[in-house]
N, C-alpha and C positions, 0 to 999 in steps of 0.2 A: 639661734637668734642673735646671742652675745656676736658671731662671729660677722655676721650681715649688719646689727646697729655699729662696729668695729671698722668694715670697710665704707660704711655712709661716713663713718666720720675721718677719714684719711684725707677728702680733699679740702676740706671744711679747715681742719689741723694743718694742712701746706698752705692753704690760705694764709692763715694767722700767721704762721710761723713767716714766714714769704712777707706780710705786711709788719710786721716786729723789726723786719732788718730792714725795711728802706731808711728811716732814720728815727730822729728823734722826736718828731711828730707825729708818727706812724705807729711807734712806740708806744707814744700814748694813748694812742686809740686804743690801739687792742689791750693796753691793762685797763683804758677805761672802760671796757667791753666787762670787765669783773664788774663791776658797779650792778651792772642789771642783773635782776635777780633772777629770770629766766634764761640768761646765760651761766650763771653760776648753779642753777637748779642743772641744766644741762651738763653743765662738766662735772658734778657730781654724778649725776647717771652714766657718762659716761669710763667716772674712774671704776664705778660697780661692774658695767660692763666688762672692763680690762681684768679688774680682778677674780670675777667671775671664769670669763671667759679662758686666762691664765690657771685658776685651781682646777677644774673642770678638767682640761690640759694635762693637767699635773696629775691627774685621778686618772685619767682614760691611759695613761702612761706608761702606769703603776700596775693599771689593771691589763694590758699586753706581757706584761711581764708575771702574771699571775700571782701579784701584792693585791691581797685584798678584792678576791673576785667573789669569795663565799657570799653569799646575801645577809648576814647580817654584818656582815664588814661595808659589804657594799654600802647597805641603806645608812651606817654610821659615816661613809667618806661623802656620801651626796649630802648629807644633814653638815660636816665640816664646812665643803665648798659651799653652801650658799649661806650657813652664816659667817665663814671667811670674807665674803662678798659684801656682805652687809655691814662686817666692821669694820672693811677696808674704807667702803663708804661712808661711814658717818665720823670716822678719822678725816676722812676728805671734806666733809661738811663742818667738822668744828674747826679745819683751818681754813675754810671760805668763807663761812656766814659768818 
């Protein structure tokens, strides 16, 4: 799922990014775009997403390599990545909100 909410938001991200450089009024909009809280709730989800999506990555890696494929390694590396995910995220939320 991380990897599909990941590619919905790449053209959404060229968008912005795309509108940030026409200039210095364009600029504006999109930091004023932080202002709303429903855009700012959204780039939080979507830094969980990345972070998620990233450690997950990082495990499945690990675990080709036969690092931590036993089950109770396992079920300690699934319980790190998502609450790796979640502190990445509310690091994200106390520099947004």
């Amino acid at each position: 799922m991380t990897g599909i909410f990941l590619a919905l938001a790449v053209p959404a991200g060229i968008y912005l990014l795309d509108l940030s450089l026409q200039g210095p009024e364009s600029y504006a909009q999109v930091v004023g775009y932080f202002d709303k809280l429903a855009f700012r709730v959204a780039s939080i989800f979507l830094v969980w997403v990345l972070a998620h999506h990233l450690l997950a990555g990082i495990r499945h890696l690990l675990s080709d390599l036969d690092i931590g494929s036993r089950l109770p390694v396992a079920r300690r590396s699934a319980w790190i990545v998502n609450l790796g995910g979640v502190a990445v995220a509310l690091l994200a939320a106390g520099a947004l909100l």
